[in-house]
N, C-alpha and C positions, 0 to 999 in steps of 0.2 A: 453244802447240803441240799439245797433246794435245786441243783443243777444235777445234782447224785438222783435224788429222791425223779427229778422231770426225765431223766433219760431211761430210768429201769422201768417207769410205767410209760411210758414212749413204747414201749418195747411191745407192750400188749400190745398194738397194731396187729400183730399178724394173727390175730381173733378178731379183728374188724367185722361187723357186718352189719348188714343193711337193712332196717325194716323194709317191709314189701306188701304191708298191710294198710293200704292206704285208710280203709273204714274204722280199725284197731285206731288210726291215731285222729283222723276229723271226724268221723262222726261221735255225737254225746254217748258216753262209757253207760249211763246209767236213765236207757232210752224208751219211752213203752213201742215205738216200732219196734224195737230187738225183741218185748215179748213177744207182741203181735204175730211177728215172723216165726218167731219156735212155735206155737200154738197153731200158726198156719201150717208150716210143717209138718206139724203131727198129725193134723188133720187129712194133710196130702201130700205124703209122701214122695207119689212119682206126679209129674208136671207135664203134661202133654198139652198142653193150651197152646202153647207157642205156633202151633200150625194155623192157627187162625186170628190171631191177634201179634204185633208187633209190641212185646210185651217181654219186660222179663218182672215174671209177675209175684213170683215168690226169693228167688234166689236169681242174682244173673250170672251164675256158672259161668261157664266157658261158651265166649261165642263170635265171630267176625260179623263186622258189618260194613255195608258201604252205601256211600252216598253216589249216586251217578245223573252228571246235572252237565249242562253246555253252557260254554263261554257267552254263546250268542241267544241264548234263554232262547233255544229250538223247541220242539214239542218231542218229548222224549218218549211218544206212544207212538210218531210217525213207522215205517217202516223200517226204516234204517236203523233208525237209533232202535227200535225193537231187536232187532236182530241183533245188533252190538251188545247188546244187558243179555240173553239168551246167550250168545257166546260166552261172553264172560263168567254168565253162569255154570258153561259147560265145562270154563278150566278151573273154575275152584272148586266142583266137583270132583274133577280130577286131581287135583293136588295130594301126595304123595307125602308119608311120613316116611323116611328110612329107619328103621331100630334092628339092632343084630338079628337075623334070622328072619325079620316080616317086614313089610311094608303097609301103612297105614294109610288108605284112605278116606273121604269125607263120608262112606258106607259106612266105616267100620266103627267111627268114634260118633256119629250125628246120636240125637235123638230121634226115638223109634217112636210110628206112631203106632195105632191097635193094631194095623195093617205087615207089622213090621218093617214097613217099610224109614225112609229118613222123612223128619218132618222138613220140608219146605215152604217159604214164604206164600202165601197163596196168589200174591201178585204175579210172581212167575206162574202159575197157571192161567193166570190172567192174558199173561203174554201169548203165553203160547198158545188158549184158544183166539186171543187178536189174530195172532200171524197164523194158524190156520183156518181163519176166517177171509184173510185177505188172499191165500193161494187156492180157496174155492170161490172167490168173488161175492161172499155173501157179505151183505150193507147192512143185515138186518143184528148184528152184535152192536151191543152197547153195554160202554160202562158207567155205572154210575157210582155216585161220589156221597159219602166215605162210606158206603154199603152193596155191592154190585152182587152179581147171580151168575154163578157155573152154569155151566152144562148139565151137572149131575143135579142141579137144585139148590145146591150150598148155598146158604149168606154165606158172605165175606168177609170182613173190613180190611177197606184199605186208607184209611182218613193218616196212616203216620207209616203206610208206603207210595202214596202218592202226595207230590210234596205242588206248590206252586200251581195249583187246579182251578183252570178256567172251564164255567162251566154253561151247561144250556139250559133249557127249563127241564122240568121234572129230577134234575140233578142229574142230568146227561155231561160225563168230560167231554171237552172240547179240545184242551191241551195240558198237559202235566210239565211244568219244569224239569224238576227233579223224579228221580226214583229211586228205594232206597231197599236192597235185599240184607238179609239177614240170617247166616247159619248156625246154629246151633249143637254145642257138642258136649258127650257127655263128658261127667269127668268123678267116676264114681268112687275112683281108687285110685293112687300114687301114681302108678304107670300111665292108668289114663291120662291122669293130669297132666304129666307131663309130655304125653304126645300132642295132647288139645293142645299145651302151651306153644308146641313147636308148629303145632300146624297153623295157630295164627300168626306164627312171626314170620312164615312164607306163606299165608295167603295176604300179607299186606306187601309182601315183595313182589306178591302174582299181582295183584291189583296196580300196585306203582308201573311193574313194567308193562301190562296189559295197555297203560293209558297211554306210553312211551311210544306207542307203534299206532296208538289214537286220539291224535294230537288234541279233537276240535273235540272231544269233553273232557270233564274234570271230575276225578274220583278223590272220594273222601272218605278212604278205610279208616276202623275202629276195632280195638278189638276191648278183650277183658283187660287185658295186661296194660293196653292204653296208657290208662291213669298213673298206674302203679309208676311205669317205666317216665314216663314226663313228668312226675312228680320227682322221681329220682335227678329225673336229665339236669336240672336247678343245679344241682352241685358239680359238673362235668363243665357244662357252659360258664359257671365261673371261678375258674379254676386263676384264668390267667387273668382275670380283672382284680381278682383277690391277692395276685401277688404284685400286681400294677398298685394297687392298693397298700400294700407292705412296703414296698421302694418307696412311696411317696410320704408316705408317714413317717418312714426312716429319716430321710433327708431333711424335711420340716423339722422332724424331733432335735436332728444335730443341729439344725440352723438355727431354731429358737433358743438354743444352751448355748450361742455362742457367743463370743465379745472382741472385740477385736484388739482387748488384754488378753495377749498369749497365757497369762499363768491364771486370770478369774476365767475364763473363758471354759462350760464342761460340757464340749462335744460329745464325751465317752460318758456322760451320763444323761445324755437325752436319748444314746442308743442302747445304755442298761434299762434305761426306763420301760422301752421298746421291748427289751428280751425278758426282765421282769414280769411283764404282761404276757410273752410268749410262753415261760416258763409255768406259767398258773393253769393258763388254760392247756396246755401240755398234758399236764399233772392229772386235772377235771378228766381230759380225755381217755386217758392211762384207766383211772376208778372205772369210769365210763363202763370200758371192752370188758375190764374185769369182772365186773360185777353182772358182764352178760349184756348189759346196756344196746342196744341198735341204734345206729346213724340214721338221721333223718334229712331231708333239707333243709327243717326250719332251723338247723344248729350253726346255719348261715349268720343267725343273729346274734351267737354269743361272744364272737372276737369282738363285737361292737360294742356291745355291753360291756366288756371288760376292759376297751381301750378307752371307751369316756370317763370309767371310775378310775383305772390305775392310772393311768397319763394324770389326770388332775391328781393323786394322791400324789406322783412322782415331781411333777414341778409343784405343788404346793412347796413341800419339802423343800428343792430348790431353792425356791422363791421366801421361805423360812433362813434358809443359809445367806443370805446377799442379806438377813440385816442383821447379822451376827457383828463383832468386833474382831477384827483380822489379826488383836494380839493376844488373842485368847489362844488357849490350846487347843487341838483338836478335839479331845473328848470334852472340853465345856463347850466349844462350839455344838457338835454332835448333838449334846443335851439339850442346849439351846432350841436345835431342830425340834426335837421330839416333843418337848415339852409345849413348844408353839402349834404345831402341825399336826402331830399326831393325835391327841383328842379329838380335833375335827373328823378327821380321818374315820377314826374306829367308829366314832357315832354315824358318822354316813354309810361305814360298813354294816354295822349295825340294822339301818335302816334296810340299805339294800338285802339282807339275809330273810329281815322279818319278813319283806314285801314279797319277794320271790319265794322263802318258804309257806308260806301262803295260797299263793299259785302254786306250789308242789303239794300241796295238801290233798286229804279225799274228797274235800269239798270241791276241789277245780274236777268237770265234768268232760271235759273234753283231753285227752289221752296226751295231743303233740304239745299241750300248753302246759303239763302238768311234768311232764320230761322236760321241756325246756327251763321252768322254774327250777326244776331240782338239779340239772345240769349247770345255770348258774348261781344258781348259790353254792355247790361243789367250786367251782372257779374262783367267788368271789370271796369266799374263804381261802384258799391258796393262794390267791393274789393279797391278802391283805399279812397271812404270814410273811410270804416270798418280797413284800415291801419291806417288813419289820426286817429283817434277814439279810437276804440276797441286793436289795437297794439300798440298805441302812449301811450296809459293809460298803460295798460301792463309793458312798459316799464319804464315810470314814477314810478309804484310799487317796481319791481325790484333795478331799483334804489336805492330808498328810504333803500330796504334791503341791499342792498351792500354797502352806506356810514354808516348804522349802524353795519354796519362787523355781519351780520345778515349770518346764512347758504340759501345758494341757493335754498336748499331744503326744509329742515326741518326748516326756518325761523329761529331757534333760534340761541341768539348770542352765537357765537364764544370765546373760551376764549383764555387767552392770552397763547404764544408759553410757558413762566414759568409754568402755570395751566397745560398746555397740555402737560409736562413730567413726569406729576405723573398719567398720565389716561393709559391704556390697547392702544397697538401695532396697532389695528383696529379701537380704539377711534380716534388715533393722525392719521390714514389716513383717516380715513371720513371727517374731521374736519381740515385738512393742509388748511392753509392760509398766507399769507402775507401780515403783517400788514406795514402800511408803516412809523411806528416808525424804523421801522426796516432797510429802508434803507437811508443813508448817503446822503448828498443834493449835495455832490460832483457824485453819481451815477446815470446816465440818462437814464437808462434801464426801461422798459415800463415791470408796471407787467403784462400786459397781451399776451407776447412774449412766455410763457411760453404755449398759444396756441398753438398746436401740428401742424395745417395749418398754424398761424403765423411763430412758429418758423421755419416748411420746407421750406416757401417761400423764407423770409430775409434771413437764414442762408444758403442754398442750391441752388433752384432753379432760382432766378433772379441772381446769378451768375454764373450759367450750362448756361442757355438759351441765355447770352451776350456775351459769351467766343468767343475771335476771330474764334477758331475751331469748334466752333459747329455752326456758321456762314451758313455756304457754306453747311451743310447736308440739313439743314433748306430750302434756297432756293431752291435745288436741290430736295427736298421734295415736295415744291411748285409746281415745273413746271413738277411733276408727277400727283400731284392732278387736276394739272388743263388738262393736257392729256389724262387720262380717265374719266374727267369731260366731256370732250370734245367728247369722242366717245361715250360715253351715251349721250351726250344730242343730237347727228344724227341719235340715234334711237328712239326716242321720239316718244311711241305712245297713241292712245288715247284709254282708256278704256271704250267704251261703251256697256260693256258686263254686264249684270244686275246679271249675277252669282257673282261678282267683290265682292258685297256689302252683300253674306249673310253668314250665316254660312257654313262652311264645310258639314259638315257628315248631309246632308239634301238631302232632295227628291230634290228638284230643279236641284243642283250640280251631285248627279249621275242621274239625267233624261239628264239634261244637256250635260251631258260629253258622255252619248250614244248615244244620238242623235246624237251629231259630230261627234262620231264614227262608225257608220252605216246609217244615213242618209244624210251624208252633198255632195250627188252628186248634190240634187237638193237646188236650195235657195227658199225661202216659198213662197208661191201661189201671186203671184201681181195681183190685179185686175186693170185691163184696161179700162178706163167710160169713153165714147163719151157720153159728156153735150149737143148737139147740134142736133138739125135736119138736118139731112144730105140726101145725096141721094143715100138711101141705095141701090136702085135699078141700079144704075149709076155702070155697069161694070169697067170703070176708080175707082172713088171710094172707090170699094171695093176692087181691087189692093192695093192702099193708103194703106188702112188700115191694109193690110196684110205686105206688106213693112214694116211697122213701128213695126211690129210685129216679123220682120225675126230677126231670132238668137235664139227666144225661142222657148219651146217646146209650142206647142200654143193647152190651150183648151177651145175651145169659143162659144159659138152658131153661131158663123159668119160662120166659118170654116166648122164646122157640116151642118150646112144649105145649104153650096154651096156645100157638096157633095149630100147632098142628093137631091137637084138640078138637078145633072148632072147623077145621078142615073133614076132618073123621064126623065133626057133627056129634061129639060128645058132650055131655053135660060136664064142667068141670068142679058141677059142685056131688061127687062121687063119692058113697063111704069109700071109709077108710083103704076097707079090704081089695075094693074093687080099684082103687086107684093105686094101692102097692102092685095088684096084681098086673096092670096094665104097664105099671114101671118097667116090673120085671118082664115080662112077653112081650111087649107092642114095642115101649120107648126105648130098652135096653137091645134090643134085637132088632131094630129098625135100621139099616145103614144109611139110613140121612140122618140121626140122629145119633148114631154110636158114639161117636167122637165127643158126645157131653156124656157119656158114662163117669169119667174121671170128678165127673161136677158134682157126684153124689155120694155121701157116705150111706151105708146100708148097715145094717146090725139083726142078726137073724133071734129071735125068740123061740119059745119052752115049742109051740102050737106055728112052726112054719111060717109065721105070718114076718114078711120084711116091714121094715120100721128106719123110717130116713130121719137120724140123727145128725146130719151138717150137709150142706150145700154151697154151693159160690155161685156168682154171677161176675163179672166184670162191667165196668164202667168206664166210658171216656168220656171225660167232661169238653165242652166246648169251651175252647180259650180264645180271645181275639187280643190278649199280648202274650209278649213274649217274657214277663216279669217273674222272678219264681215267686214270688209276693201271693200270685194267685194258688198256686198250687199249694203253700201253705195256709193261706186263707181255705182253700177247699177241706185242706186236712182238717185244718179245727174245725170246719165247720160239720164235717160229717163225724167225727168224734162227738162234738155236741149232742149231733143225732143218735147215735147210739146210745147217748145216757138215757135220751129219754122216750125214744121208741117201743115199741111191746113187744119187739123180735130183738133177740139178743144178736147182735152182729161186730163186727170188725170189718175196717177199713184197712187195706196195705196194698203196697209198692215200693220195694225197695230205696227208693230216691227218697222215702220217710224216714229210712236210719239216720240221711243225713243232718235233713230238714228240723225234724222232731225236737222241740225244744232248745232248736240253736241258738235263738237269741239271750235267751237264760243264761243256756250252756256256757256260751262264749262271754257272757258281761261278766257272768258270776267269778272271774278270776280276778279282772280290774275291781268290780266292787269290793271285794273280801280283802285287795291289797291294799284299796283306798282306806278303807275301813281301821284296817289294822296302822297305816301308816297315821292315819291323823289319833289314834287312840295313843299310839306309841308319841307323836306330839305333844302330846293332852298330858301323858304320864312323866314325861320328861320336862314336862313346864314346871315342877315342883322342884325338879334336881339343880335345872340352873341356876344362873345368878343373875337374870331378869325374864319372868315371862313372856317379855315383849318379844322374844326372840322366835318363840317360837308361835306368838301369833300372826307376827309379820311373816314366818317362814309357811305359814298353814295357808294365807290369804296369795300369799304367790305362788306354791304349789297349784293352786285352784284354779287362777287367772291364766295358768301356763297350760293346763291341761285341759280347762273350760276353750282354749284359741288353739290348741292343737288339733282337737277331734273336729273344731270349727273347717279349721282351714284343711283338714285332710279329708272333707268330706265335699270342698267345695274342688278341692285336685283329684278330685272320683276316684278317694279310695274308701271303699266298707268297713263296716267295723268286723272284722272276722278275727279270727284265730293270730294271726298275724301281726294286724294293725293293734291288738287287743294286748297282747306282751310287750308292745313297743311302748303302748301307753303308760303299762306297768313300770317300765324300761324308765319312762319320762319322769313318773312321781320321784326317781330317786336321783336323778339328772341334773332335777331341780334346786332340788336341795344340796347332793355334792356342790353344786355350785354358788347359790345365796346364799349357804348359811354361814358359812365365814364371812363374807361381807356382810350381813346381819347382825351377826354377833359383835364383829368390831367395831360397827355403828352403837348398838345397842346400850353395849357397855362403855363405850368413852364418857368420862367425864370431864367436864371444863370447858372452853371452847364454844362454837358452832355449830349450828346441826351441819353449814354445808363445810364448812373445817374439817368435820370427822366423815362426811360422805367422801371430801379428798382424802384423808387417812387410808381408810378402808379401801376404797379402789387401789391407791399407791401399794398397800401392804397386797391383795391379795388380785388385783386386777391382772397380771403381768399371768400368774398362773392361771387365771380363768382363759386368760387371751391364746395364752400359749398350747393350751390343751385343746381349745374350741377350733384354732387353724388346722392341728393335728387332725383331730376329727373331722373335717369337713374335707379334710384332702384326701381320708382315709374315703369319704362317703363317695366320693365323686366319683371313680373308676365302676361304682356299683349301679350308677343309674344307669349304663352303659350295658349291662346284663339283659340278654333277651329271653326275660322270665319275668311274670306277673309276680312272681313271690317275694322276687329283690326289689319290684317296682315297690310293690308297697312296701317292702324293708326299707327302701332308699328315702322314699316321700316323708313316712313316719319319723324316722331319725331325723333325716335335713331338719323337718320342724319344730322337733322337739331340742335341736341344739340352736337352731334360728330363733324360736319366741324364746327359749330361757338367756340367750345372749342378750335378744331387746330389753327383756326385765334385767339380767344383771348392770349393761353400762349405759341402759336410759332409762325406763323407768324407774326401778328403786333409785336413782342418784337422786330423782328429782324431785318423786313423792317423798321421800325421808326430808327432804331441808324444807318443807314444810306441816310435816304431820309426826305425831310421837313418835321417843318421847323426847321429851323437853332436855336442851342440853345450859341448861343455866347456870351461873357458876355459884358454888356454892361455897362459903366462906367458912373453912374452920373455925370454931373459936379456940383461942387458945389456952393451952392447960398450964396453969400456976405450977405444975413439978416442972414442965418444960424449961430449960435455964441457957444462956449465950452461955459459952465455955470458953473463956478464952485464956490463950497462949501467950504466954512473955516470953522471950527469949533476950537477953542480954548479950549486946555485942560489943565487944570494948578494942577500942581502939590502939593505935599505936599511943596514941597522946594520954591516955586515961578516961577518954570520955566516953561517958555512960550515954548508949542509944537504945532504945526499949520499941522494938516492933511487934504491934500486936495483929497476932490472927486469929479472924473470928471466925468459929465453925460451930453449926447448930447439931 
């Protein structure tokens, strides 16, 4: 059934598709940039800023860009290399859409400014009056830095198109590294879209081959689609590491099941274990398409997630069977299994269901975290039936072949050790088994010790790990672990850097990494929106407004206005009437000034008179790193501002959708899972049958996930999206794996604490051992991935199977044989019905004589 059920939703594949929404699933669902941005929107509709600021200040639509910088860090204002950026701008102007019937070019689809004409970077008019400065020989052009002056009169800025600027006094360039153009296109309707889509995916083929024919600089195109598309790429580039990854798990699976008794020996159930696991998440995938679901790349993470739980559910099992009695039937054997194994099991299913439905909650704030939760908990439900089911049967098979002294492989029986000395040196090793005619009812050796992890365990290692001397390394090991668990976890920071999550060797990652290395003086354009009717004309006022404004480099229509103001030699403390009227005749109809028309809302009344109900300014803040630490810092801090300023205003820039309460956003999934896992501890400590169990389980969950966030913070990975589900990932990790050695400690009675610390490893150490090589061989092929998103996939994981290994076979070994609880032996007394019973039997001889043997049994 569960092969029936994995093949018809298998099927749903050919509905596959692909989210393409990269903001939809990292940035926070429930954001006040997201309002910010509608409310900016409604305010200003059409967006024509862009021709004077390097800005995508409301929406960043559709648009290419590039980075143009030299290997030998030249001056990129020389003549030459002027000329080369000027060319190149002539063929992405040129660049050609083909669609049936018309051809599209950078005319057709740009943003229009009032002029109708396309808005252009204003750095290339920069160029071009340079280079017609220099074919009149005039010396007397200068540019300056991050604010220069046209011909026609314009400010400028160019502080985030000119990159790597050596300057002279007065803010005179001297030389520019980098240069960075930027075009812009509309995209107001479906067809648009989809031309803008195509014309950036060959102006990044124009730009690659443009640089192909000019060797000695280095371009670093970007477009819109950028993100989207190298966020996708994660899954392409590991395609084949992923299956390098299956083969090896495979083969580990059959090697650990194996004995070199042909008939206890279950190859074929280390690789049902394997297709068990295949079969669930099949199934999760199958609902997935169905229900409409879109593929992501972070879904990289759920085969992992579901091989650490099923593998350990599967050799627990196993590992349940080796201490069954071989003359039992198979269904009491069977029962045997379930009744050992399976409790543990379903409570850790259990666990992992709550914690992940948790993180599928509406509480979880972030989109990709809140899909992957409900994606495995879909799995980890299928995988816990398809155990009960599809593995439980399996094993029932097996079985059945091993009390018929059946080969493990090749089914056929086995003949006897007599038969098997007359066969060929190769015969009798394929075919070695041990029959149990064979051994003596005085000998109480278990033939399956002869497991190669059994026998290291019992015969070596739970007698290394007790020894009074190795004691004291042990702890002393501890309180190193927890030392630089501890300075990692005070550098704890947050990863809201959307490079974080794609691949390496991508256009995003080196646009990315040049921009912060020749643009990061300035932080990106903020737009400043006065919502309210003010008095603009009120000299007080517009102080206000500037105040709130000090710190930045300020470029605003406000600012421009009052010079040109004081220029004109006007008073700018004017009624009302006379400064609306001057709006609309002087400032609106000035062509040095048109181009801030879009800056103002206007609202006509009953008596003619205009009345400016919303304005913007833009701001660039001065940054001297490159940390986004600042730019969030600026955001709250100008949020602050607005609460308590006397102009009602808003802050935005798109890179705030992302920004915007990420650190919340993204804890808030691990905390709600932590939360619920240790309450669900809490509530389960009534049901067992020793508390200790599960405070001892709550203090190592802690210890493990207190030295994970440590150490993956000191291997420089952030706490993001990513690293923040694998954490989730970890709490239940944990506990799959201590709590049966917990419990089997907990509860022994009689004995030693470190007697029963050997118990417990013996009984359940061989399946923790055996799942944990599985997983670690599955992990390996993944660090190999040239993608940030597996990096931190790969880090997270290794650590979380690396400390929960240390706490299962050193720490708890060592801290139990000296701390609760108490394993003292406790002496029944005995009860007066209690009574010897004993047997006579009368055996009489050939001669008459009476012999009377008694046997006694309580």
């Amino acid at each position: 059934a569960p092969v029936l059920i994995s093949i018809l939703l298998g099927a749903s594949f050919s509905r596959y598709q692909v989210e393409e929404n990269v903001e939809h699933l990292l940035a926070p669902t429930h954001s006040l940039a997201k309002i910010e941005r509608n409310l900016v929107d409604s305010l200003f509709p059409v967006n024509r800023s862009k021709h004077r600021l390097y800005s995508d200040l409301q929406t960043p639509g559709r648009y290419g860009r590039v980075i143009i910088t030299s290997f030998r860090k030249a001056n990129m204002l020389d003549q030459h290399h002027t000329d080369l950026i000027l060319k190149l701008h002539s063929a992405v102007t040129r660049i050609q859409v083909q669609r049936p019937g018309f051809n599209y070019t950078f005319a057709h689809i740009c943003i229009l400014n009032n002029d109708k004409t396309c808005i252009v970077d204003d750095i290339v008019h920069v160029l071009e009056e340079l280079k017609a400065a220099r074919s009149s020989n005039r010396t007397n052009f200068a540019i300056t830095y991050p604010i220069t002056h046209l011909k026609d009169g314009r400010e400028v800025y160019n502080g985030h198109q000119l990159g790597g600027v050596t300057v002279h006094s007065k803010d005179r360039v001297k030389s520019a590294e980098a240069i960075q153009l930027t075009y812009y296109l509309q995209a107001i309707n479906s067809l648009n879209d989809m031309v803008a889509e195509k014309w950036e995916s060959i102006f990044c083929d124009t730009v690659e081959l443009f640089q192909k024919s000019n060797r000695k600089v280095k371009m670093y195109p970007f477009t819109s689609s950028s993100l989207k598309e190298d966020f996708q790429k994660t899954s392409r580039v590991s395609e084949r590491y992923l299956i390098t990854s299956l083969v090896l798990v495979v083969t580990l699976a059959i090697l650990c099941c194996s004995m070199q008794d042909c008939v206890r020996s279950k190859p074929w159930l280390g690789l049902l274990g394997l297709l068990t696991v295949t079969l669930a998440t099949l199934t999760a995938a199958g609902i997935i398409n169905l229900t409409g679901g879109k593929y992501n790349s972070t879904f990289l993470g759920i085969p992992f997630v579901m091989l650490g739980h099923g593998l350990y559910g599967t050799f627990e099992m196993l590992s349940s069977w080796r201490k069954t009695r071989e003359d039992q039937h198979v269904k009491e054997r069977t029962a045997a299994v379930f009744a050992d194994s399976m409790l543990s099991f379903s409570l850790t299913t259990a666990m992992y269901l709550v914690t992940f439905g948790i993180g599928a909650s509406p509480f979880t704030n972030i989109e990709a975290a809140r899909i992957f939760c409900c994606n495995s908990c879909i799995a980890i439900f299928f995988n816990y039936l398809y155990v009960l089911s599809f593995y439980g049967s399996s094993l029932v098979f097996t079985g059945y072949i091993e009390n018929n002294y059946q080969h493990s492989i090749f089914c056929r029986k086995v003949p006897k050790p007599e038969v098997l000395q007359e066969k060929p040196a190769w015969y009798r090793f394929l075919l070695t088994a041990k029959f149990s005619e064979d051994t003596d009812d005085s000998e109480e050796t278990n033939t399956y010790e002869s497991h190669l992890l059994v026998w290291f365990l019992k015969r070596y290692y739970c007698d290394w790990i007790t020894n009074t001397y190795v004691k004291p390394f042990v702890v002393l090991f501890y309180l190193v672990y927890i030392s630089f668990a501890l300075m990692g976890y005070l550098q704890v920071s947050e990863g809201s850097d959307l490079s974080n999550i794609v691949a390496t060797a991508t256009r995003t990652i080196e646009y990315t990494t040049a921009q912060q290395k020749y643009f990061s003086n300035y932080s990106p354009v903020i737009g400043f929106y006065i919502y309210e009717s003010i008095e603009y004309w009120n000299t007080s006022v517009q102080e206000d407004v500037l105040e709130y404004t000090k710190g930045f480099v300020r470029i605003s229509w406000f600012e421009s206005y009052l010079n040109y103001l004081r220029k004109l030699n006007i008073s700018t403390g004017l009624p009302k009437k006379n400064f609306t009227d001057m709006l609309r005749n002087s400032f609106l109809k000035t062509p040095q000034f048109a181009h801030f028309s879009e800056d103002i809302i206007f609202s006509k009344k009953y008596n003619n008179e205009v009345d400016v109900v919303a304005s913007r300014m833009f701001l660039v803040a001065k940054t001297m790193e490159t940390k986004r630490e600042e730019l969030y810092d600026l955001l709250e801090t100008l949020r602050k501002l607005s609460l308590t300023s006397k102009v009602k205003f808003i802050v935005f820039n798109p890179s705030f959708v992302y920004m915007d309460r990420y650190a919340s956003s993204v804890g808030a999934p691990l905390q709600n899972s932590c939360i619920s896992a240790l309450f669900l501890l809490f509530f389960s400590a009534f049901l067992v049958a020793d508390s200790l169990i599960n405070v001892w389980l709550t203090l190592t969950v802690a210890s493990v996930e207190f030295g994970v966030i440590g150490f993956m913070t000191l291997w420089k990975v952030e706490l993001d999206c990513i690293s923040v589900l694998c954490l989730i990932y970890g709490i239940n990790y944990t506990i799959d794996n201590c709590a049966p050695l917990l419990s089997t400690f907990v509860l022994g009675k009689e004995f030693t604490r470190t007697k029963w610390v050997k118990n417990a490893l013996e009984v359940h150490g061989v399946a923790i051992l055996q799942s944990y090589l599985c997983y670690i061989v599955g992990l390996i092929p993944l660090a190999a991935v040239p993608s940030n998103l597996t990096r931190t996939l790969f880090r997270c994981l290794f650590l979380i199977a690396l400390v929960t290994f240390f706490h299962c076979f050193a720490i708890l070994p060592v801290i139990l044989t000296f701390l609760p609880p108490s394993k003292k032996k406790r002496k029944e007394k005995k009860n007066p019905e209690n009574r010897e019973e004993i047997e006579c039997v009368e055996m009489v001889d050939m001669d008459s004589t009476r012999v009377v043997d008694q046997i006694t049994t309580v």
